[in-house]
VOGU-3710 file (C-alpha; in Angstrom, 3 decimals, decimal comma):
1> xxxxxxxxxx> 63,126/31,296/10,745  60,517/28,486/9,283  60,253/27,503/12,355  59,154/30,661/13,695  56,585/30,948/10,937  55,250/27,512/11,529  54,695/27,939/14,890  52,659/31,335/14,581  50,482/29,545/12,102  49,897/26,571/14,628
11> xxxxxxxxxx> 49,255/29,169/17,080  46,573/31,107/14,524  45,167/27,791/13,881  44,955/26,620/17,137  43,150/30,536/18,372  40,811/29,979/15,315  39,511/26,602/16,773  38,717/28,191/20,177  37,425/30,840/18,914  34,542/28,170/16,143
21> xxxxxxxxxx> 34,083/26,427/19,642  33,071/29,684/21,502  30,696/30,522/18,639  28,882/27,362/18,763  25,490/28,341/19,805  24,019/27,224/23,236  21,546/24,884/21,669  24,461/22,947/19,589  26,252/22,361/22,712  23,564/21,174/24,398
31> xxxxxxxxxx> 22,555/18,912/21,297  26,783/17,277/21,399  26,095/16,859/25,568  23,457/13,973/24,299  24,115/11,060/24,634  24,728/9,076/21,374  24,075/11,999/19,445  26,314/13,286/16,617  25,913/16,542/15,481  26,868/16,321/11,877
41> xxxxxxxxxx> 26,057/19,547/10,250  23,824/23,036/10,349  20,751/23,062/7,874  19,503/25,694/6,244  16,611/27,322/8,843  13,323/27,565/7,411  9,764/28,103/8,656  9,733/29,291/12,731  12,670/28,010/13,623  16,122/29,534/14,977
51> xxxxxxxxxx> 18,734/26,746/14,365  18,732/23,323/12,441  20,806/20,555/12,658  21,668/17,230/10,674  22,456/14,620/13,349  23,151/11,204/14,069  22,181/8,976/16,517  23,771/5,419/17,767  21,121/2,612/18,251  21,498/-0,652/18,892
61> xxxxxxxxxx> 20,843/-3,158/15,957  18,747/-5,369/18,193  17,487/-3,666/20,799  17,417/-6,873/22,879  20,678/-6,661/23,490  21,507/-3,106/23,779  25,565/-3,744/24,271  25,868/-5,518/20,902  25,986/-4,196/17,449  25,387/-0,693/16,656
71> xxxxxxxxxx> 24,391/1,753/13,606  23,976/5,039/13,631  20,348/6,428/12,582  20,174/10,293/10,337  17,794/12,267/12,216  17,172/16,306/11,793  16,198/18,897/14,734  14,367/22,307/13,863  14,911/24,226/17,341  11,560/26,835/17,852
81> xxxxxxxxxx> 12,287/27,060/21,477  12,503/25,083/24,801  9,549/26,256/26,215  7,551/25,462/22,587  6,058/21,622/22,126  8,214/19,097/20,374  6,869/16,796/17,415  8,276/13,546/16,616  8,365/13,040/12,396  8,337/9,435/12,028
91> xxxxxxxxxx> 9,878/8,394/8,923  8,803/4,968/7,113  11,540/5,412/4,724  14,689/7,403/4,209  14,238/10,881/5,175  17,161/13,151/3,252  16,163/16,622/4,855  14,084/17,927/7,752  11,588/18,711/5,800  7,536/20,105/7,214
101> xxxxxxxxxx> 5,136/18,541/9,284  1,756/19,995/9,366  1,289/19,985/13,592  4,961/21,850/13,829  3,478/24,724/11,611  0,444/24,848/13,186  1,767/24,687/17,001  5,169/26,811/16,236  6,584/23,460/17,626  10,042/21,938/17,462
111> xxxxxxxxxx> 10,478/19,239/14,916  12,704/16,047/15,134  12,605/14,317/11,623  13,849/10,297/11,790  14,787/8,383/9,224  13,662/4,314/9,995  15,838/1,777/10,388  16,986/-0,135/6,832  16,603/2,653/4,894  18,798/5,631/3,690
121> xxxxxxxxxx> 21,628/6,111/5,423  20,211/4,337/8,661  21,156/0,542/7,562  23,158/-1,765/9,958  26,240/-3,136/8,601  26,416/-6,273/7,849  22,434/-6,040/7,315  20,364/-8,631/9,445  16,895/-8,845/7,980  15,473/-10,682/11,083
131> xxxxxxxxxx> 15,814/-6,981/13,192  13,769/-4,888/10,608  10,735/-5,447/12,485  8,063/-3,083/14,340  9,114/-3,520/17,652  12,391/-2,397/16,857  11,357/0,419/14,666  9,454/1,583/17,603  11,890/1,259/20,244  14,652/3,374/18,084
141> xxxxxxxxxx> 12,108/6,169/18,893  11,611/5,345/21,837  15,171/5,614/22,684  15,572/9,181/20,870  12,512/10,384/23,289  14,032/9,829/26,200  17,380/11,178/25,129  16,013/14,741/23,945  13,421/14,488/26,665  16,160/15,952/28,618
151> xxxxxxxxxx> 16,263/19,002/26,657  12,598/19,221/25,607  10,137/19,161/28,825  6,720/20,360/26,797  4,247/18,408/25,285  4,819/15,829/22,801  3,330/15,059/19,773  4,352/12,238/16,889  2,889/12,597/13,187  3,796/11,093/9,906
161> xxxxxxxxxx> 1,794/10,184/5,990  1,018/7,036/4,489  3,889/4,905/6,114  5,376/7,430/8,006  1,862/7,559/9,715  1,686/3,880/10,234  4,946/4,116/12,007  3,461/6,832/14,632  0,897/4,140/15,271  3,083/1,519/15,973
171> xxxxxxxxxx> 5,195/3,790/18,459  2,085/5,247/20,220  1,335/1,503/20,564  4,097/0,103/21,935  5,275/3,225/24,004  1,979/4,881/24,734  3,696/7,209/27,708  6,415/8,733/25,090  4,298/10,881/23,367  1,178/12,582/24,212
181> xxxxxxxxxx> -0,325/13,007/21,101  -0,471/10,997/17,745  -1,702/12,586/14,633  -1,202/10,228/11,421  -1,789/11,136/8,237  -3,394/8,730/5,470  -2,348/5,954/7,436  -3,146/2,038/6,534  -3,642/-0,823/9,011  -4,017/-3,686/7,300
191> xxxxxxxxxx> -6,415/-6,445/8,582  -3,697/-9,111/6,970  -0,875/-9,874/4,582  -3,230/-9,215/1,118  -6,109/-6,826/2,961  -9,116/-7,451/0,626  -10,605/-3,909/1,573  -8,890/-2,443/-1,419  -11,181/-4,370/-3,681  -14,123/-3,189/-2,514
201> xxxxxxxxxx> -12,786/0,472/-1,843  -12,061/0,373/-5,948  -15,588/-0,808/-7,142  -17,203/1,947/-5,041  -15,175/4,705/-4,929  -16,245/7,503/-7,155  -18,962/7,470/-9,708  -19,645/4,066/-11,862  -18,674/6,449/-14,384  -15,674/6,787/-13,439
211> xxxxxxxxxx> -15,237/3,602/-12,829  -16,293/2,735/-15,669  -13,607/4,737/-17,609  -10,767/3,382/-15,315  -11,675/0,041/-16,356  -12,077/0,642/-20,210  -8,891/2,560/-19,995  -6,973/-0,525/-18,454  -8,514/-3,005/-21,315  -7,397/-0,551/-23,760
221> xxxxxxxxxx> -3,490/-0,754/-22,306  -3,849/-4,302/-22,278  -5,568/-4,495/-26,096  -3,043/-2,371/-27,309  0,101/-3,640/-25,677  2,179/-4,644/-28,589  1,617/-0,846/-29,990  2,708/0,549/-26,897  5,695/-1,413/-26,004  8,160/0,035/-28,103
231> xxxxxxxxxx> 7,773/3,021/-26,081  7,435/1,925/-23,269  10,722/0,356/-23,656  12,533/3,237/-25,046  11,587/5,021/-21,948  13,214/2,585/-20,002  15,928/2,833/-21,273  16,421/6,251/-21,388  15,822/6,555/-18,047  17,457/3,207/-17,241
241> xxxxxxxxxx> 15,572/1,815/-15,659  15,695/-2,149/-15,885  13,501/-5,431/-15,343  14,758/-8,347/-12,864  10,768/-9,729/-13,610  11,146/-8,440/-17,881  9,812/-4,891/-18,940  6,573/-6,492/-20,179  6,037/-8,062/-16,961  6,337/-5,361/-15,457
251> xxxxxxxxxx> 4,198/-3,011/-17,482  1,565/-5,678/-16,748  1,365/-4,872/-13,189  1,561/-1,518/-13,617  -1,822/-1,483/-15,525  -2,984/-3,794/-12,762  -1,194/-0,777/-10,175  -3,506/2,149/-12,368  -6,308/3,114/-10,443  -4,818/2,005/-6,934
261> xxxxxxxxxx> -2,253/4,737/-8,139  -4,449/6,973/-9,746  -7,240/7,281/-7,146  -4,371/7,461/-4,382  -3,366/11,393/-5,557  -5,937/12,211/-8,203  -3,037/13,439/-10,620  -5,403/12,284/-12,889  -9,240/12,332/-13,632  -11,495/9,361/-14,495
271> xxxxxxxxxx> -13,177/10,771/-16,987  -10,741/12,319/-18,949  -8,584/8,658/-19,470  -8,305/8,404/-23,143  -10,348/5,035/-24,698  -9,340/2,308/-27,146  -9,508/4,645/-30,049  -6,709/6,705/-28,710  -3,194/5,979/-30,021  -0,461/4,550/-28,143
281> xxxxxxxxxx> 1,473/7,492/-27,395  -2,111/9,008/-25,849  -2,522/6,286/-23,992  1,104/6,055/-22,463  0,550/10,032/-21,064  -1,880/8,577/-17,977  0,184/5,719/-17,447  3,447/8,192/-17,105  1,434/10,515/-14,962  0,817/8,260/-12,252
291> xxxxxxxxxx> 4,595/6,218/-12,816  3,404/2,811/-13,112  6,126/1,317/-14,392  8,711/2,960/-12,194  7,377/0,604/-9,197  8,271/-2,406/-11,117  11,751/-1,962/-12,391  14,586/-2,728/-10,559  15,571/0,750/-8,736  11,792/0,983/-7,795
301> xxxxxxxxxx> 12,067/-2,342/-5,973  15,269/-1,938/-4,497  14,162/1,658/-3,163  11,604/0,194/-1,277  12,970/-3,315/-0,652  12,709/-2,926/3,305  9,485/-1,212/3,019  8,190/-4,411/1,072  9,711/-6,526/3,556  7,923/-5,012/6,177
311> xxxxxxxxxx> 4,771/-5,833/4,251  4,753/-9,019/3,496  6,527/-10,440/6,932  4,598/-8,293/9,459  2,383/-4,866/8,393  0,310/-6,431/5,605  -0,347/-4,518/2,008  -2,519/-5,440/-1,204  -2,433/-7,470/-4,176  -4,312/-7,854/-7,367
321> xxxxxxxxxx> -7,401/-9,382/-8,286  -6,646/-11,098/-11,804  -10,134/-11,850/-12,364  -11,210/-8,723/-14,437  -8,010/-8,973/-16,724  -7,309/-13,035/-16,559  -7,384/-13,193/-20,576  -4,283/-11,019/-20,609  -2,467/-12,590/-18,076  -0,288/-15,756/-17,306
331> xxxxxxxxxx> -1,182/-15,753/-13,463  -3,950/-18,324/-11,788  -4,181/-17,078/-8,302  -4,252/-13,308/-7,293  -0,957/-11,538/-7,307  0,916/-10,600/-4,101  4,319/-7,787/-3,166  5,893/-11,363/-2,452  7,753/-11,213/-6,575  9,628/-8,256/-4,895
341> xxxxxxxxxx> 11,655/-10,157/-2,281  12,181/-13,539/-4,543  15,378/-11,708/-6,729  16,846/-10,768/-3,650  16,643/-14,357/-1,714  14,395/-12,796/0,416  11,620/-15,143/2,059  9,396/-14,254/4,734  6,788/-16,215/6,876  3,985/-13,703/7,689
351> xxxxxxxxxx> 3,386/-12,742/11,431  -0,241/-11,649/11,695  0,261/-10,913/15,754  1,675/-7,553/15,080  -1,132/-6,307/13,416  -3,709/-7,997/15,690  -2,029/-5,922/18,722  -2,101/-2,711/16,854  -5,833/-3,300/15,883  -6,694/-3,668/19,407
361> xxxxxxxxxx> -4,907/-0,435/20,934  -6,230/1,465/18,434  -9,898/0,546/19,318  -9,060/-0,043/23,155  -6,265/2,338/24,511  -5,234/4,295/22,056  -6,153/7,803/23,367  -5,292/11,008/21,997  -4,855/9,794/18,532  -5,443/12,235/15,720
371> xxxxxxxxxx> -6,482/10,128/12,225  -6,387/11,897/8,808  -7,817/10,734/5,703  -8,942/11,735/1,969  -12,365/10,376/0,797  -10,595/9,216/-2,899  -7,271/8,269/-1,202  -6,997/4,430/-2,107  -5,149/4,247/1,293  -8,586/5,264/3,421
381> xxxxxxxxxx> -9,792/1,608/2,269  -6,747/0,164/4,795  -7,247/3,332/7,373  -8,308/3,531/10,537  -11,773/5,424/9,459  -14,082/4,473/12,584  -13,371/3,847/16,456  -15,739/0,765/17,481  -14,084/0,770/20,995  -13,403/2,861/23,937
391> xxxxxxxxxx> -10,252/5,011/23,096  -10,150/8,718/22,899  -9,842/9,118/19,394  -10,901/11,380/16,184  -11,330/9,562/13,056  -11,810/12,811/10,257  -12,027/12,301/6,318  -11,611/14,886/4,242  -14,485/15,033/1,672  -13,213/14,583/-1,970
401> xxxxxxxxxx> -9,844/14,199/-0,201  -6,757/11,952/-1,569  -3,348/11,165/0,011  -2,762/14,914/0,546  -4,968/15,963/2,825  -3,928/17,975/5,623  -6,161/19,322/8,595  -5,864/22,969/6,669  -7,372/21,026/3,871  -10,686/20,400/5,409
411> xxxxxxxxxx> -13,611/22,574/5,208  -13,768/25,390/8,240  -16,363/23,593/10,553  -14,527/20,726/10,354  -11,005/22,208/10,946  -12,332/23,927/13,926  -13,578/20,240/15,271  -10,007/18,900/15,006  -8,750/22,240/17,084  -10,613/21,597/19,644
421> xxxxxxxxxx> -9,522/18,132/20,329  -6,181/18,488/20,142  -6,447/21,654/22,562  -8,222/19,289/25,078  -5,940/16,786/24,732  -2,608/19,154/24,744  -4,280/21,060/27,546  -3,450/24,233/25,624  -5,022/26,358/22,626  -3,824/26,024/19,267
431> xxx> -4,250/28,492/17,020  -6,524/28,242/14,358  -4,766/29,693/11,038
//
């Protein structure tokens, strides 16, 4: 008799499987028929789309030898419809969800979100430094193209901020045919390994007012450091956040990180930075508002160890000019992001070709390129604000902008500039919202 029972409830079990396979929708079946792609779970559906989908996709570690080691990079899908455009979201860090992307809303587009290579849940095991690199960032994307390029026959667009942006360049770059339009948000380029732009871009930008205050307010943390300390540390610790470099090295360079930080979002205004008369606890508020220390401790660094890699062997960054502050510091030479790799046994040898070949595409041949900026975003100073060459491109900054702007951030006439590019470039209207 139990083994009557038991093989009804095989048989139940077995009808209940067909049955989840029938109701797989058309579009997940034709996501599993993919080549490489894993289909991992349905996300929650938000904005215009009909289905969403967590997914994985197998790449090779070094795509110079495409039949050696593999990993398997996250990825999300937001299906609109086959017959809509698709945008590429190019991550330049770990990307959790599928999150928005400005040109999806506006064009009722599909979205692919893609988490880069050495970050998240996209790292190679064993990890092999020598393969982070741009060319292999780019040709991961390049590879997911062509796979869902099979599914998705409309235009193509790619768009990402800040890094994310600077990794659309790079792809547009080095695959130019993949996608048909590039739109990056608050993008840098560097010029080198420590691009001195940023200097200048912080003794201009604003009023000297402003300035002014910025500067009083960071000889004021410095003045007062033994006051503030004791919080600062108790903070730490609460949040636990530790020091491989000491807390009060690190609180160092994150007054020297203030206005880079605070200009960046304008979470904070100039003139309203409390002075040296201000007590320590007043003082700290700023400093918290813009999380200068965070980028210093240990889980700050090790969140963004492969993004500082990046930076200091191949895509360039900043540094700090000790001048201004030398009384209160140890250091003779200007600081570089190199302190971040030294705890790890990191050490890089920079490659300034990568950046030379981007710098020329972008001028040359790189058509159909859509560049955001903000006006007050430290991050314009590194941008690609003006086309000297012969490319087909739109440079726009957003007055009184910072790292948020958005094309439905700029004023009307402005907005209705940028629409009519990308309609002559997509060969087809886009709505104007």
């Amino acid at each position: 008799m139990k083994s009557f029972y038991f093989q009804v409830i095989l048989l139940l079990i077995a009808g209940f499987q067909l049955n989840a396979q029938d109701q797989k929708s058309e579009f997940r079946q034709a996501l599993e028929a993919i080549d490489g792609v894993e289909v991992v779970k349905e996300v929650r559906v938000s904005q215009h789309f009909t289905e969403a989908y967590e997914l994985r996709f197998t790449q090779a570690v070094d795509h110079n030898y495409p039949g050696g080691a593999q990993f398997t990079q996250r990825m999300f899908i937001g299906h609109a419809g086959y017959d809509r455009p698709m945008v590429l979201s190019t991550s330049g860090y770990t990307a959790g969800r599928l999150g928005g992307a400005e040109p999806a809303s506006l064009l009722k587009a599909n979205l692919i979100r893609v988490e880069h290579r050495y970050f998240g849940e996209s790292v190679p095991d064993p990890l092999v430094w020598d393969n982070l690199t741009v060319w292999q960032s780019a040709t991961d994307h390049h590879e997911i193209v062509q796979a869902f390029k099979t599914l998705y026959k409309n235009k193509w667009l790619s768009t990402g901020h800040s890094k994310d942006g600077q990794t659309a360049i790079q792809f547009k770059a080095i695959y130019p045919d993949d996608i048909d339009v590039a739109i990056p948000y608050v993008a840098p380029l560097n010029l080198c390994k420590v691009d001195p732009r940023i200097y200048d871009f912080l003794e201009n930008v604003g009023t000297e007012a402003e300035r002014k205050k910025v500067f009083e307010y960071q000889i004021a943390l410095f003045e007062k450091k033994d006051e503030i300390m004791p919080f600062v540390k108790r903070q730490a610790k609460a949040r636990k956040w530790t020091f491989t470099m000491g807390i009060e090295r690190g609180y160092d360079l994150g007054v020297l990180e203030f206005p880079f930080a605070m200009w960046q979002y304008g979470q904070v205004k100039p003139l309203d930075l409390p002075g040296m008369e201000a007590s320590a606890e007043d003082l700290l508020k700023p400093f918290n508002q813009v999380n200068a220390l965070f980028f210093f401790s240990e889980p700050g660094i090790v969140g963004y160890l492969s993004h500082y890699y990046q930076a200091m062997n191949e895509m360039g960054y900043y540094g700090y000019d000790i001048e201004p502050y030398q009384k209160y510091l140890p250091d003779t030479v200007d600081i570089t992001w190199d302190f971040t790799l030294t705890p790890y046994g990191l050490d890089t040898t920079f490659n300034p070709n990568t950046l030379k070949f981007l710098h020329d595409f972008v001028q040359n041949r790189g058509d159909n390129m859509l560049y955001i900026y903000g006006e007050y975003d430290t991050w314009t100073a590194t941008g690609v604000t003006k086309i000297t060459g012969p490319a087909d491109a739109l440079v726009m900054i957003q007055p009184k902008g910072y790292h948020g702007s958005r094309i439905m951030t700029f004023p009307e006439d402005q907005r209705a500039k940028i629409f009519a590019t990308l309609g002559r470039w997509l060969g087809m209207e886009v709505p104007q919202k």
